[in-house]
N, CA, C and O atoms as CSV, one atom per row, in Angstrom:
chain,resi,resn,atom,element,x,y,z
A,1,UNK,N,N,180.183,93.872,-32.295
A,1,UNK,CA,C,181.352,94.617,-32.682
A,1,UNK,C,C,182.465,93.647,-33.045
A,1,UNK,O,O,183.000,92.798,-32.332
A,2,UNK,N,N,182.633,93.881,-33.982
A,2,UNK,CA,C,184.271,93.180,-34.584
A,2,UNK,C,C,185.049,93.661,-35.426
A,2,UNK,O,O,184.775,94.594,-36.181
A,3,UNK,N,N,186.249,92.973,-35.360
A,3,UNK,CA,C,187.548,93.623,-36.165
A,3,UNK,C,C,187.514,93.014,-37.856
A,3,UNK,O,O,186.522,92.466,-38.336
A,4,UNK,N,N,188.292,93.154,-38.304
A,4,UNK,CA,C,188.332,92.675,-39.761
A,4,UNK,C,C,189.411,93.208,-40.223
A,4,UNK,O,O,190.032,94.173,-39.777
A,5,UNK,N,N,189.709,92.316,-41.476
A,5,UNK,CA,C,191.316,92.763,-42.020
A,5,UNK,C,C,190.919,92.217,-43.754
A,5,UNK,O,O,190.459,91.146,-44.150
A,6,UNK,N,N,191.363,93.572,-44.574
A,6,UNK,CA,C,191.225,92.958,-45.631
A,6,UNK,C,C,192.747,93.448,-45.985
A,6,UNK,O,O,193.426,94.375,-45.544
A,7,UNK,N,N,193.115,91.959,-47.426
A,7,UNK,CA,C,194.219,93.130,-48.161
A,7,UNK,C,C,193.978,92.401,-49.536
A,7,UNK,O,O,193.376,91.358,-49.787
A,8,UNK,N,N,194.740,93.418,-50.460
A,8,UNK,CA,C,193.884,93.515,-52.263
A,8,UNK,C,C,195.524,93.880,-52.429
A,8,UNK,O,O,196.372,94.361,-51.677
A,9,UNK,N,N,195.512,93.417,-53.746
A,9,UNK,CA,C,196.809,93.677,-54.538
A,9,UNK,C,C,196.123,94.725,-55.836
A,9,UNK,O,O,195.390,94.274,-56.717
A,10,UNK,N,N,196.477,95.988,-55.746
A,10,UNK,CA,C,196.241,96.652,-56.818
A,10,UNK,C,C,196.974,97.402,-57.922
A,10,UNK,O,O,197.843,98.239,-57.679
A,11,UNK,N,N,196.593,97.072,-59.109
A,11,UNK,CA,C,197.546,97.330,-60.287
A,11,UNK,C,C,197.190,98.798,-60.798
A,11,UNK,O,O,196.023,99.042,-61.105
A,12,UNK,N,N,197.971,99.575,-60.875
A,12,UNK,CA,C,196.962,100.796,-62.182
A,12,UNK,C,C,198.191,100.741,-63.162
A,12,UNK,O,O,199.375,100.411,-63.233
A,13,UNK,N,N,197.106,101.297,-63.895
A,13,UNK,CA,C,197.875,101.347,-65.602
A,13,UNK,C,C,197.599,102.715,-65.725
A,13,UNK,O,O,196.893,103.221,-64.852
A,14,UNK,N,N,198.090,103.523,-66.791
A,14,UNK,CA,C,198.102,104.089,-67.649
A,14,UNK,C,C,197.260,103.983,-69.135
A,14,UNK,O,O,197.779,103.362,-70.062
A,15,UNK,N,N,196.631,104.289,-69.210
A,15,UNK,CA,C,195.680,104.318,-70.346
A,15,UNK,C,C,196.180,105.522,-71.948
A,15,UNK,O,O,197.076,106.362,-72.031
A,16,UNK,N,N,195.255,105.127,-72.856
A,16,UNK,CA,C,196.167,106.246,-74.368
A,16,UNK,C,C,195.427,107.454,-73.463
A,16,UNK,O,O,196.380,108.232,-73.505
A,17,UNK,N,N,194.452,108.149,-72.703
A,17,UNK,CA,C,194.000,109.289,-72.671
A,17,UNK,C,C,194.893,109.943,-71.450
A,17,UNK,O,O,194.808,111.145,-71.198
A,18,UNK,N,N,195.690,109.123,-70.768
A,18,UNK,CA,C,196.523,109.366,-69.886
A,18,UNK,C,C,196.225,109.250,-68.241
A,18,UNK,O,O,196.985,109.482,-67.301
A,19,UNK,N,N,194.869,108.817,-68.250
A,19,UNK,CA,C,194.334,108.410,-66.964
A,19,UNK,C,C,194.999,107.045,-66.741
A,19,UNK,O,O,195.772,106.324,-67.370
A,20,UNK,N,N,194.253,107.007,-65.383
A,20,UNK,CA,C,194.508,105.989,-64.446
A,20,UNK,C,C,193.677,105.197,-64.391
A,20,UNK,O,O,192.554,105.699,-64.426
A,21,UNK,N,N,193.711,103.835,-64.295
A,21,UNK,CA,C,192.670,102.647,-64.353
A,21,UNK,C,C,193.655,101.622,-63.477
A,21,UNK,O,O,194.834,101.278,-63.556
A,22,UNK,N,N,192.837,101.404,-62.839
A,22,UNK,CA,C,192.950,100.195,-61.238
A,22,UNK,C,C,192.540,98.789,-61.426
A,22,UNK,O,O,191.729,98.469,-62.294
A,23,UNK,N,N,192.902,98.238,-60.899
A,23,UNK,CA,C,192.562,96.737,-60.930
A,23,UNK,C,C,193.061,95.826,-59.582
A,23,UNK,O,O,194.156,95.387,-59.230
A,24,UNK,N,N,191.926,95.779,-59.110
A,24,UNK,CA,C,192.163,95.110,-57.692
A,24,UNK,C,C,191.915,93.941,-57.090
A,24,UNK,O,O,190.813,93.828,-56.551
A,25,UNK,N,N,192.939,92.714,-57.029
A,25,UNK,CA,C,192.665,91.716,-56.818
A,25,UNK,C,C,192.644,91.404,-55.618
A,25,UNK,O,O,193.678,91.624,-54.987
A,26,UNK,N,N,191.341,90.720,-54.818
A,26,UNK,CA,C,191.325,90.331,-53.029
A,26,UNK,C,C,192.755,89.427,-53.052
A,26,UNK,O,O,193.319,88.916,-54.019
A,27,UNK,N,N,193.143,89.423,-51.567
A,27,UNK,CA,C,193.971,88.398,-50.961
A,27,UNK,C,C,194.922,87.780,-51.962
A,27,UNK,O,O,194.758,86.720,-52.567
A,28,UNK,N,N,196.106,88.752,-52.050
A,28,UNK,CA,C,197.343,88.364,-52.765
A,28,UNK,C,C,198.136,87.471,-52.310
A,28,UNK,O,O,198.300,87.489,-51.090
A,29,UNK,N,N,198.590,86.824,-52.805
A,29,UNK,CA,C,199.697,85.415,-52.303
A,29,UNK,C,C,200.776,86.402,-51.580
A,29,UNK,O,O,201.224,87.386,-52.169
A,30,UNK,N,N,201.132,86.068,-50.319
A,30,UNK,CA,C,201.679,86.136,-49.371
A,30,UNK,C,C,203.701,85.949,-50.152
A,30,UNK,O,O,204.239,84.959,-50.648
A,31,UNK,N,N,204.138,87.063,-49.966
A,31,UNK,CA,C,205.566,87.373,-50.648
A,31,UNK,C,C,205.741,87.069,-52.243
A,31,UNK,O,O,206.617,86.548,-52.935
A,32,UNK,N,N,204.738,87.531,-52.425
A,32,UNK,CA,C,204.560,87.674,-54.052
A,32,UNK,C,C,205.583,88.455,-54.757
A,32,UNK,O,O,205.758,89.568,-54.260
A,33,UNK,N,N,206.238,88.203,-55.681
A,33,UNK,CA,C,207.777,88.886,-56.395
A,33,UNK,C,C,207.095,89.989,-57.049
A,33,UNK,O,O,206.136,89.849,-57.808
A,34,UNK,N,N,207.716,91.270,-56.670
A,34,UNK,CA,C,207.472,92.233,-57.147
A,34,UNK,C,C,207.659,92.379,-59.400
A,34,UNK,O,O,206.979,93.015,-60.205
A,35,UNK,N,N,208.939,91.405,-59.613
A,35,UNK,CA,C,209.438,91.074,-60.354
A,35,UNK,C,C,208.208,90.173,-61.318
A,35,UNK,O,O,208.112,90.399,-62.524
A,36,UNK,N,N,207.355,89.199,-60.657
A,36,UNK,CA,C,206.160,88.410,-61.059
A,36,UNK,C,C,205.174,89.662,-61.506
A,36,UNK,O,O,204.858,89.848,-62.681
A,37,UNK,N,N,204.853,90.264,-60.714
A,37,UNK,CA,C,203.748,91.099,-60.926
A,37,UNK,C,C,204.149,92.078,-61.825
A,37,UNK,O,O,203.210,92.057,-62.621
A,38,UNK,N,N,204.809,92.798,-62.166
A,38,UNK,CA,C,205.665,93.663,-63.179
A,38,UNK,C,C,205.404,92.503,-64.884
A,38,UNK,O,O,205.044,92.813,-66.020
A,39,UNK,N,N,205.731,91.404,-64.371
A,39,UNK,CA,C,205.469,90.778,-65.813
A,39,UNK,C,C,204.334,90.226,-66.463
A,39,UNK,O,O,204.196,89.985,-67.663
A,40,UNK,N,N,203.080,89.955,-64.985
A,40,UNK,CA,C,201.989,89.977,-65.286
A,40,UNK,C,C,201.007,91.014,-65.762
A,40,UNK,O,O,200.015,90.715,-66.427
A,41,UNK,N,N,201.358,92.423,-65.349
A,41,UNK,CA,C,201.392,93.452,-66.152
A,41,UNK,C,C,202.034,94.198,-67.524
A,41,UNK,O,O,201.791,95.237,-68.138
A,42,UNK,N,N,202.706,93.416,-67.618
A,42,UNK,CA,C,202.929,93.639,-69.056
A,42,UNK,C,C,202.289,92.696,-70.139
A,42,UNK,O,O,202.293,92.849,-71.360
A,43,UNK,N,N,201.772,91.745,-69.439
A,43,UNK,CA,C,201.158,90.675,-70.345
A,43,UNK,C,C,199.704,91.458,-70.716
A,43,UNK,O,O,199.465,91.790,-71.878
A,44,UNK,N,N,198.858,91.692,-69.727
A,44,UNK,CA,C,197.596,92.185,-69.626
A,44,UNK,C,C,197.588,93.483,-70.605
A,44,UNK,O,O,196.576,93.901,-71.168
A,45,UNK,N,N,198.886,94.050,-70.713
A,45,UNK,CA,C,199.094,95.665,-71.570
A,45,UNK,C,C,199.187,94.903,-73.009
A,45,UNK,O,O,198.343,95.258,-73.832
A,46,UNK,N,N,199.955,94.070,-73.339
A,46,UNK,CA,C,199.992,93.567,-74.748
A,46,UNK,C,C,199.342,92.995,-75.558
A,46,UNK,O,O,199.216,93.091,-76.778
A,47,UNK,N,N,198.582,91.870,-74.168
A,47,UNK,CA,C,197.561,91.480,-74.842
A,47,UNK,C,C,196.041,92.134,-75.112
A,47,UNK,O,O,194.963,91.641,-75.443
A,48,UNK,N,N,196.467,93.406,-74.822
A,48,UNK,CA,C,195.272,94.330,-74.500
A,48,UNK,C,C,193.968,93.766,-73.978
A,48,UNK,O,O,192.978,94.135,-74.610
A,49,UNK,N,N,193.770,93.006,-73.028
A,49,UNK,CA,C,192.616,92.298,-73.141
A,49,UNK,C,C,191.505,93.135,-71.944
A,49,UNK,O,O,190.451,92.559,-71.671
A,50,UNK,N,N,191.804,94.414,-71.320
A,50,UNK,CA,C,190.728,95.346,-70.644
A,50,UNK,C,C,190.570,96.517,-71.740
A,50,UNK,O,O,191.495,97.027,-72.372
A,51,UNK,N,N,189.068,96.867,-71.838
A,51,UNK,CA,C,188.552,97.963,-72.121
A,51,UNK,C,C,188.185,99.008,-71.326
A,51,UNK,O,O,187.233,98.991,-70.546
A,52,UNK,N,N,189.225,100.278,-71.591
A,52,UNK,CA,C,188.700,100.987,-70.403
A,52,UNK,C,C,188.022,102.111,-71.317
A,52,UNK,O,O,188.159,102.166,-72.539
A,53,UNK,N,N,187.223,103.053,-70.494
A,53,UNK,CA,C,186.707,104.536,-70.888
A,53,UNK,C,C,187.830,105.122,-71.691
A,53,UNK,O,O,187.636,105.252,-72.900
A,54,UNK,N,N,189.057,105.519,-71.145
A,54,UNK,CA,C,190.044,106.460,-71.715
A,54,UNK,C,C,191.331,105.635,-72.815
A,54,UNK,O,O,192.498,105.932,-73.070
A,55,UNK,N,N,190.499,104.590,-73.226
A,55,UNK,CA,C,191.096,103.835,-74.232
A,55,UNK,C,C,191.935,102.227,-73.988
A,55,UNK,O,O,191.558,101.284,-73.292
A,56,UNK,N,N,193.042,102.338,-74.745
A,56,UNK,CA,C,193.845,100.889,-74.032
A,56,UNK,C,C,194.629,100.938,-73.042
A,56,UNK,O,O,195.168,102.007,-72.757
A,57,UNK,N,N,194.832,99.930,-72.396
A,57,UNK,CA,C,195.985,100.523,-70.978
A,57,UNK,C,C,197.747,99.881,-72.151
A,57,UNK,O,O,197.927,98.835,-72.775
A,58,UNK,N,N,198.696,101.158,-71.948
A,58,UNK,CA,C,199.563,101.550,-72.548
A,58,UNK,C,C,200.982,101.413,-71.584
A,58,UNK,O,O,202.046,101.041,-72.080
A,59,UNK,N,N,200.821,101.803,-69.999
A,59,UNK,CA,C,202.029,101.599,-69.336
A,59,UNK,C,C,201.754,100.824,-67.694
A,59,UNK,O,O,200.615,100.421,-67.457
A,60,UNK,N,N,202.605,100.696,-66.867
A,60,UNK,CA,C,202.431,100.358,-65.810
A,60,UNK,C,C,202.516,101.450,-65.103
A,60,UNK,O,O,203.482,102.177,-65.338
A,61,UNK,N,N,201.549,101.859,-64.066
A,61,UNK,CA,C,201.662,103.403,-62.943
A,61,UNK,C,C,201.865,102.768,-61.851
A,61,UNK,O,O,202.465,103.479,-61.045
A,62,UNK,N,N,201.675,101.938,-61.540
A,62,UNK,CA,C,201.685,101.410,-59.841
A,62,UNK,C,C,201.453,100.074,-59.409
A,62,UNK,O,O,200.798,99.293,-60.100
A,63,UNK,N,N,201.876,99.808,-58.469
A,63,UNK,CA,C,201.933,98.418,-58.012
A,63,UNK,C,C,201.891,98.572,-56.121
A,63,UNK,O,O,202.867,98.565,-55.371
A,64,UNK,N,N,200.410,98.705,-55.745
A,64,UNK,CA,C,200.853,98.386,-53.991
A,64,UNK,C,C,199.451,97.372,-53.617
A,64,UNK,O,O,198.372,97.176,-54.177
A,65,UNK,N,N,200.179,96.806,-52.227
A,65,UNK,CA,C,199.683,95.898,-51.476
A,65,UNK,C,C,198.847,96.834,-50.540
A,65,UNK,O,O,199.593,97.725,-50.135
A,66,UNK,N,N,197.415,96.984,-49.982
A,66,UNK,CA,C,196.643,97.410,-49.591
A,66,UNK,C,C,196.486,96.543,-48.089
A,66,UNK,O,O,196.127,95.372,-48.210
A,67,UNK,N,N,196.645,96.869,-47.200
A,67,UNK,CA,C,196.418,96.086,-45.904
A,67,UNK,C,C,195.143,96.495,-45.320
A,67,UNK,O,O,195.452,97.686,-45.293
A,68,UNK,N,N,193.804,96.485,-44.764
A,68,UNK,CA,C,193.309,97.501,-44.127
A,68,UNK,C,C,192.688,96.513,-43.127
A,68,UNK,O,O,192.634,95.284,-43.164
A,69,UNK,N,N,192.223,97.421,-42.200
A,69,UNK,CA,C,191.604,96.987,-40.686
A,69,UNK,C,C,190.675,97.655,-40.260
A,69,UNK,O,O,190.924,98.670,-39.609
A,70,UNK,N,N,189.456,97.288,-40.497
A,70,UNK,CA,C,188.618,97.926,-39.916
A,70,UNK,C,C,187.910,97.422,-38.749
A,70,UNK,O,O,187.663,96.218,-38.816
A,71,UNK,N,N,187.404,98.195,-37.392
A,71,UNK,CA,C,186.841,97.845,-36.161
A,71,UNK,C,C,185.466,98.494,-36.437
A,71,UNK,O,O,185.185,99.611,-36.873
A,72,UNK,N,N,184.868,97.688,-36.138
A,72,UNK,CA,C,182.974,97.987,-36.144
A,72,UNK,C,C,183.188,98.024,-34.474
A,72,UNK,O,O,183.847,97.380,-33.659
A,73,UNK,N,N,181.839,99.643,-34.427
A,73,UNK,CA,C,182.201,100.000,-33.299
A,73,UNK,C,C,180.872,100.056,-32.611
A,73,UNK,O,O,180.582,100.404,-31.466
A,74,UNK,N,N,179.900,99.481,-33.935
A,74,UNK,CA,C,178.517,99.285,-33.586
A,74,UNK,C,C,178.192,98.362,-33.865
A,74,UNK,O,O,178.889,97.486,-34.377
A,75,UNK,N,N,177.050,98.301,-33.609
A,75,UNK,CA,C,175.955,97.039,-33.828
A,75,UNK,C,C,174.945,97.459,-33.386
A,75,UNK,O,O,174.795,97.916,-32.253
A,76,UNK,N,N,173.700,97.298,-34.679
A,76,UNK,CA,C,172.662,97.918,-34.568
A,76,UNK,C,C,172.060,97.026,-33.935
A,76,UNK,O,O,172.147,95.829,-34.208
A,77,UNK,N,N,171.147,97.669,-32.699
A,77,UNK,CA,C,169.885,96.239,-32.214
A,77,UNK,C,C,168.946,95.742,-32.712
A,77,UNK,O,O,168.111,96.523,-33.168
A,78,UNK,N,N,168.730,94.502,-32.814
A,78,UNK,CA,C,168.177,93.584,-33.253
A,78,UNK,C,C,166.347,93.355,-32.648
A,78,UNK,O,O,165.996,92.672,-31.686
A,79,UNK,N,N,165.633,94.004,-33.390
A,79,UNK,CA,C,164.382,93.924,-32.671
A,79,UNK,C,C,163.415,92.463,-32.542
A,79,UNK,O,O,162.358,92.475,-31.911
């Protein structure tokens, strides 16, 4: 049994069909400027360089830091 901690920095965009498309990077630099990431997203939108299903990504929808913790509460035995 053990604990664990992950955290992901995840971006969504806005796409032309009006969906949502995510992009999730592991283990974000620690007090990262909200201001940085806002402009690294606009780079990725201009330079259009993801292909999604519902077309090009067109705006910025979101910007959060994901913390999570999970406890394993098992452990299968080992024969």
């Amino acid at each position: 049994m053990a604990t664990s901690t992950q955290k992901v920095l995840r971006l969504t965009f806005q796409n032309t069909s009006g969906s949502a498309t995510s992009i999730t990077l592991p283990e974000p630099k620690e007090n990262l400027p909200a201001a940085d990431i806002q402009t690294a997203m606009d780079l990725v939108i201009s330079k259009n360089i993801f292909a999604t299903t519902g077309g090009d990504l067109t705006a910025k929808r979101d910007i959060r830091i994901i913390d999570t913790t999970t406890d394993d509460l098992y452990d299968a035995p080992t024969a």
